[in-house]
N, C-alpha and C positions, 0 to 999 in steps of 0.2 A: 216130294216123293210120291203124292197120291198119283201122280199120273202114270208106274209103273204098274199098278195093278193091286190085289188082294195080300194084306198079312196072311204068310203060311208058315208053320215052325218047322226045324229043320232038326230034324235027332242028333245032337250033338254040334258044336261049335269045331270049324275047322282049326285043327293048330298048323296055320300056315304064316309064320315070319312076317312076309311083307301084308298080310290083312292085316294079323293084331299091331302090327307097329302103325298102317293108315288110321285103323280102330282109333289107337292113343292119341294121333293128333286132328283127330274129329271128334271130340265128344260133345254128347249129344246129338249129333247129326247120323250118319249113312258113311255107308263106303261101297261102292259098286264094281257088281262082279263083269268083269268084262272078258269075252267069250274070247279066245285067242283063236276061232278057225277065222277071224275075218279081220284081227288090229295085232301089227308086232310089236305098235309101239304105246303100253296105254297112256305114255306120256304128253302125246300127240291128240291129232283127233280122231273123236270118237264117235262112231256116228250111231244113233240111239239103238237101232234095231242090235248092235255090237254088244248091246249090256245086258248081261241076264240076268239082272235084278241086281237089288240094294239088300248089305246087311244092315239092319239098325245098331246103333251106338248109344249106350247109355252115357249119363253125366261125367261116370269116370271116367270113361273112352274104353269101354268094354263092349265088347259085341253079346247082344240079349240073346241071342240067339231065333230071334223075328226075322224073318228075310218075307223081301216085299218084290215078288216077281215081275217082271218088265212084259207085259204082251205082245208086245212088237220083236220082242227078239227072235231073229232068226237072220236070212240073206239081207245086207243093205240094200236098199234100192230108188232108184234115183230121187229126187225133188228137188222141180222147179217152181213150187207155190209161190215163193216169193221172185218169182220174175213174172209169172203170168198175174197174182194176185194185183199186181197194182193198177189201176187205171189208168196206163199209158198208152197209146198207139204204137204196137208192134208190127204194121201190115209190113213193114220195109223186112219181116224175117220170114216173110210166106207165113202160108195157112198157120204152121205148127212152128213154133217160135221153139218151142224147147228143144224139137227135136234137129232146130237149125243150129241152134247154141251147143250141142251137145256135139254133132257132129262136126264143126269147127274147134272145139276141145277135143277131137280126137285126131282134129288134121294135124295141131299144135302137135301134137304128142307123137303123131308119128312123123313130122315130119324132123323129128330129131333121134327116136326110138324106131325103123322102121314097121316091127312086129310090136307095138304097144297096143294092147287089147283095155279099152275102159269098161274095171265092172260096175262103177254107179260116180254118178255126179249128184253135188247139193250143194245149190245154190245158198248159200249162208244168210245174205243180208238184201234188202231190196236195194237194186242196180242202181247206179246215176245214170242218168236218160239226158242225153241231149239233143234238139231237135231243133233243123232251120229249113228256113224256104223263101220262095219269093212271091210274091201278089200276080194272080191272072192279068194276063196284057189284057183278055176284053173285059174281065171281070174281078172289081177291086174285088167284093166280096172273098172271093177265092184267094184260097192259098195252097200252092204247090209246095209238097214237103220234097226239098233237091238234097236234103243231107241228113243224114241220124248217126247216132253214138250210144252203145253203152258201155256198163264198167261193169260187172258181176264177179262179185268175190262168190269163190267155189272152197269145197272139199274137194274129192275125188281117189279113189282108188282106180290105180294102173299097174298093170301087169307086161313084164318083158320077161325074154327069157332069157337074160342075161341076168335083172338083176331081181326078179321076181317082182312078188306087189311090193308096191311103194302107195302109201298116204299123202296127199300132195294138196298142199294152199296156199291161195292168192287170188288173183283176180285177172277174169279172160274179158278181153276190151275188145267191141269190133265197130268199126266206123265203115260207113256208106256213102260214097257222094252219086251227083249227077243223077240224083230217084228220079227227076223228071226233066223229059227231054227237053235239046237236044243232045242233051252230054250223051256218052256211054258208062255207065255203070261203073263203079270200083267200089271194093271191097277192102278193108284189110281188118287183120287179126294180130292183137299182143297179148302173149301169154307170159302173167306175171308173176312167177313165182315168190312167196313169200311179202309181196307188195297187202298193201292196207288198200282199206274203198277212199279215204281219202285223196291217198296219195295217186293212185289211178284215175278217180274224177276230175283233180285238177288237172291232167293233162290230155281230158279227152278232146277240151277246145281246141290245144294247141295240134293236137294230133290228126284232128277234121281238117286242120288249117292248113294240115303238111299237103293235105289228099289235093285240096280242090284251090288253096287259095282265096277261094270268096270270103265276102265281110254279109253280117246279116244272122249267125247262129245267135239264138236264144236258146238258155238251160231252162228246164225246167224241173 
Protein backbone atom coordinates (compact mmCIF):
# COMPACT_ATOMS: atom_id res chain seq x y z
CA UNK A 1 0.00 0.00 0.00
CA UNK A 2 3.04 2.41 0.27
CA UNK A 3 2.93 2.84 -3.30
CA UNK A 4 -0.49 4.94 -3.24
CA UNK A 5 0.88 7.73 -1.45
CA UNK A 6 0.81 9.66 2.15
CA UNK A 7 -1.57 8.51 5.27
CA UNK A 8 -4.34 11.45 5.57
CA UNK A 9 -7.43 11.07 8.09
CA UNK A 10 -10.60 11.39 6.77
CA UNK A 11 -13.49 13.10 9.36
CA UNK A 12 -15.48 10.44 9.87
CA UNK A 13 -15.83 6.71 8.62
CA UNK A 14 -18.23 6.28 5.56
CA UNK A 15 -21.37 4.08 6.45
CA UNK A 16 -21.40 2.50 3.09
CA UNK A 17 -22.67 -1.51 3.14
CA UNK A 18 -20.60 -2.84 0.56
CA UNK A 19 -17.07 -0.94 2.25
CA UNK A 20 -17.78 -2.08 5.87
CA UNK A 21 -18.86 -5.75 4.61
CA UNK A 22 -15.00 -5.65 2.24
CA UNK A 23 -13.76 -3.91 5.63
CA UNK A 24 -14.83 -7.54 7.54
CA UNK A 25 -13.30 -9.75 5.31
CA UNK A 26 -9.91 -8.05 5.04
CA UNK A 27 -8.82 -7.45 8.18
CA UNK A 28 -5.85 -6.16 8.69
CA UNK A 29 -5.15 -5.22 5.28
CA UNK A 30 -6.92 -2.18 2.89
CA UNK A 31 -9.95 -2.11 0.78
CA UNK A 32 -9.64 0.34 -2.12
CA UNK A 33 -11.78 3.10 -3.22
CA UNK A 34 -12.34 2.72 -6.83
CA UNK A 35 -13.50 5.78 -8.75
CA UNK A 36 -16.61 4.88 -10.82
CA UNK A 37 -16.23 7.79 -13.72
CA UNK A 38 -13.71 5.29 -15.49
CA UNK A 39 -14.70 1.11 -14.18
CA UNK A 40 -18.46 -0.26 -14.01
CA UNK A 41 -17.32 -3.21 -13.05
CA UNK A 42 -14.99 -3.18 -9.76
CA UNK A 43 -15.07 -6.81 -10.07
CA UNK A 44 -13.19 -6.79 -13.15
CA UNK A 45 -10.09 -4.90 -14.10
CA UNK A 46 -8.86 -2.18 -12.60
CA UNK A 47 -6.47 -0.13 -13.92
CA UNK A 48 -4.45 1.73 -11.14
CA UNK A 49 -4.79 5.37 -12.13
CA UNK A 50 -9.10 3.99 -11.48
CA UNK A 51 -8.29 3.77 -7.47
CA UNK A 52 -8.56 6.63 -5.44
CA UNK A 53 -6.92 5.32 -2.65
CA UNK A 54 -7.00 2.58 0.04
CA UNK A 55 -9.08 2.68 3.33
CA UNK A 56 -6.99 0.85 6.14
CA UNK A 57 -8.48 -2.09 8.16
CA UNK A 58 -7.69 -2.81 11.52
CA UNK A 59 -7.23 -6.62 13.03
CA UNK A 60 -11.07 -6.82 13.51
CA UNK A 61 -11.80 -5.73 9.93
CA UNK A 62 -12.91 -2.32 11.04
CA UNK A 63 -12.00 0.62 8.84
CA UNK A 64 -9.46 3.17 11.15
CA UNK A 65 -10.50 5.55 9.61
CA UNK A 66 -6.47 6.24 7.86
CA UNK A 67 -7.24 6.47 4.15
CA UNK A 68 -3.95 6.27 2.09
CA UNK A 69 -4.44 8.38 -1.25
CA UNK A 70 -3.42 6.84 -4.61
CA UNK A 71 -1.24 9.71 -6.80
CA UNK A 72 -1.88 8.38 -10.00
CA UNK A 73 -5.57 8.62 -9.79
CA UNK A 74 -7.12 10.33 -12.40
CA UNK A 75 -7.60 9.45 -16.65
CA UNK A 76 -6.08 5.81 -17.41
CA UNK A 77 -3.67 5.94 -19.83
CA UNK A 78 -2.05 3.77 -22.01
CA UNK A 79 1.12 1.35 -21.03
CA UNK A 80 3.27 -0.48 -23.08
CA UNK A 81 6.40 -0.76 -20.68
CA UNK A 82 6.18 -4.15 -20.65
CA UNK A 83 6.39 -4.79 -24.56
CA UNK A 84 8.97 -2.10 -25.09
CA UNK A 85 10.89 -3.02 -21.81
CA UNK A 86 12.16 -6.17 -22.76
CA UNK A 87 15.25 -6.75 -24.96
CA UNK A 88 13.72 -8.07 -27.95
CA UNK A 89 14.06 -6.88 -31.65
CA UNK A 90 10.93 -5.17 -32.54
CA UNK A 91 12.24 -3.52 -35.97
CA UNK A 92 9.56 -5.96 -37.89
CA UNK A 93 6.80 -3.07 -35.99
CA UNK A 94 8.43 0.05 -37.44
CA UNK A 95 10.08 2.93 -35.50
CA UNK A 96 7.17 2.99 -32.80
CA UNK A 97 6.06 -0.54 -31.82
CA UNK A 98 3.44 0.43 -29.36
CA UNK A 99 1.83 2.73 -31.36
CA UNK A 100 1.82 -0.22 -34.15
CA UNK A 101 0.34 -2.66 -31.60
CA UNK A 102 -2.20 -0.20 -30.48
CA UNK A 103 -3.47 0.63 -33.71
CA UNK A 104 -3.87 -3.02 -34.78
CA UNK A 105 -6.08 -3.46 -31.47
CA UNK A 106 -8.18 -0.81 -32.80
CA UNK A 107 -8.47 -2.38 -36.34
CA UNK A 108 -9.53 -5.76 -34.22
CA UNK A 109 -12.12 -3.80 -32.50
CA UNK A 110 -13.39 -2.11 -35.17
CA UNK A 111 -13.52 -4.26 -37.50
CA UNK A 112 -16.34 -5.92 -35.55
CA UNK A 113 -17.69 -2.57 -33.68
CA UNK A 114 -17.48 -0.19 -36.68
CA UNK A 115 -17.51 3.19 -34.30
CA UNK A 116 -15.21 1.52 -31.46
CA UNK A 117 -13.21 4.29 -30.05
CA UNK A 118 -9.94 2.89 -27.64
CA UNK A 119 -9.58 5.08 -24.62
CA UNK A 120 -6.25 3.38 -23.06
CA UNK A 121 -4.52 0.02 -23.70
CA UNK A 122 -2.02 -2.06 -20.97
CA UNK A 123 -0.23 -4.26 -21.86
CA UNK A 124 -0.38 -6.62 -18.68
CA UNK A 125 2.60 -9.17 -18.98
CA UNK A 126 5.79 -9.25 -21.14
CA UNK A 127 4.74 -10.76 -24.64
CA UNK A 128 6.07 -14.18 -26.04
CA UNK A 129 8.34 -13.17 -28.90
CA UNK A 130 9.06 -15.52 -31.68
CA UNK A 131 11.43 -15.08 -34.21
CA UNK A 132 12.92 -17.06 -37.40
CA UNK A 133 15.14 -16.42 -40.49
CA UNK A 134 17.50 -17.78 -42.74
CA UNK A 135 21.60 -17.37 -43.20
CA UNK A 136 22.87 -14.87 -46.00
CA UNK A 137 23.58 -16.77 -49.37
CA UNK A 138 27.11 -14.70 -49.54
CA UNK A 139 27.39 -14.34 -45.95
CA UNK A 140 27.09 -17.30 -43.32
CA UNK A 141 27.67 -14.79 -40.76
CA UNK A 142 24.36 -13.00 -41.49
CA UNK A 143 21.04 -13.66 -40.68
CA UNK A 144 17.91 -12.45 -42.35
CA UNK A 145 14.95 -12.25 -39.82
CA UNK A 146 11.94 -13.74 -42.82
CA UNK A 147 9.23 -14.15 -40.00
CA UNK A 148 8.26 -12.67 -36.23
CA UNK A 149 5.37 -13.32 -33.74
CA UNK A 150 4.06 -11.99 -30.71
CA UNK A 151 1.30 -12.82 -28.00
CA UNK A 152 0.58 -9.64 -25.71
CA UNK A 153 -1.97 -10.04 -23.02
CA UNK A 154 -3.79 -6.55 -22.72
CA UNK A 155 -6.41 -4.69 -20.71
CA UNK A 156 -8.29 -2.08 -22.54
CA UNK A 157 -11.10 -0.02 -22.28
CA UNK A 158 -13.52 0.44 -25.58
CA UNK A 159 -16.22 2.57 -26.16
CA UNK A 160 -19.31 2.03 -28.71
CA UNK A 161 -22.29 3.65 -29.03
CA UNK A 162 -24.33 0.91 -28.91
CA UNK A 163 -23.08 -0.61 -25.96
CA UNK A 164 -21.02 2.08 -24.20
CA UNK A 165 -17.36 1.38 -22.41
CA UNK A 166 -16.76 -2.07 -21.93
CA UNK A 167 -13.36 -3.33 -19.93
CA UNK A 168 -11.88 -6.10 -22.10
CA UNK A 169 -8.90 -8.94 -21.58
CA UNK A 170 -6.77 -11.30 -23.28
CA UNK A 171 -4.30 -11.41 -25.68
CA UNK A 172 -3.63 -9.47 -29.24
CA UNK A 173 -1.28 -12.01 -31.38
CA UNK A 174 0.30 -10.58 -34.71
CA UNK A 175 2.65 -12.73 -36.95
CA UNK A 176 4.73 -11.59 -39.93
CA UNK A 177 6.17 -13.57 -42.62
CA UNK A 178 8.38 -13.05 -45.99
CA UNK A 179 10.51 -9.78 -43.62
CA UNK A 180 13.01 -10.47 -46.25
CA UNK A 181 12.96 -10.67 -49.79
CA UNK A 182 11.85 -12.22 -52.27
CA UNK A 183 8.55 -12.98 -50.62
CA UNK A 184 5.87 -10.15 -50.15
CA UNK A 185 5.06 -9.24 -46.90
CA UNK A 186 2.03 -10.57 -44.76
CA UNK A 187 0.70 -9.69 -41.83
CA UNK A 188 -2.01 -11.02 -39.59
CA UNK A 189 -3.85 -10.20 -36.31
CA UNK A 190 -5.78 -12.47 -33.56
CA UNK A 191 -7.69 -10.83 -31.10
CA UNK A 192 -8.16 -12.96 -28.13
CA UNK A 193 -10.69 -12.38 -25.84
CA UNK A 194 -10.54 -13.80 -22.43
CA UNK A 195 -7.44 -16.33 -23.79
CA UNK A 196 -4.27 -16.56 -20.96
CA UNK A 197 -0.26 -15.73 -22.34
CA UNK A 198 0.11 -19.33 -22.31
CA UNK A 199 -2.43 -20.52 -24.13
CA UNK A 200 -1.78 -17.88 -26.98
CA UNK A 201 2.13 -18.57 -27.14
CA UNK A 202 1.67 -22.14 -27.68
CA UNK A 203 0.00 -21.28 -30.87
CA UNK A 204 2.06 -18.61 -32.14
CA UNK A 205 4.29 -21.54 -33.89
CA UNK A 206 1.59 -23.09 -35.20
CA UNK A 207 0.06 -19.92 -36.43
CA UNK A 208 3.43 -18.47 -38.27
CA UNK A 209 3.25 -21.93 -39.86
CA UNK A 210 -0.44 -21.27 -41.35
CA UNK A 211 1.24 -17.89 -43.00
CA UNK A 212 4.24 -19.05 -44.67
CA UNK A 213 4.78 -22.77 -44.44
CA UNK A 214 8.63 -22.78 -43.76
CA UNK A 215 10.62 -24.95 -41.32
CA UNK A 216 13.44 -22.94 -39.31
CA UNK A 217 11.32 -20.75 -36.49
CA UNK A 218 13.15 -20.49 -33.23
CA UNK A 219 11.32 -19.16 -29.89
CA UNK A 220 12.81 -17.22 -27.84
Amino acid sequence: MGRLGRLSRRKGIPNEPALLAAAAENPGGSVAEIDPTYVDDPNGYVPPEAIRGAWLVDRSGKLTGEYQENPRHGVPQDDFSKLTDPDHWLGWLGDDPATAIRKGIEESLRAQVADAVVEWVKILETPRFLTGGRRHSEDEQVMLVTRAALAAPFALSVRTMQHGRSILQGVFSWAAVNLSPPGVRKDRHWFDLGAGLDWAGERLQERIYEMDGEDGTSER
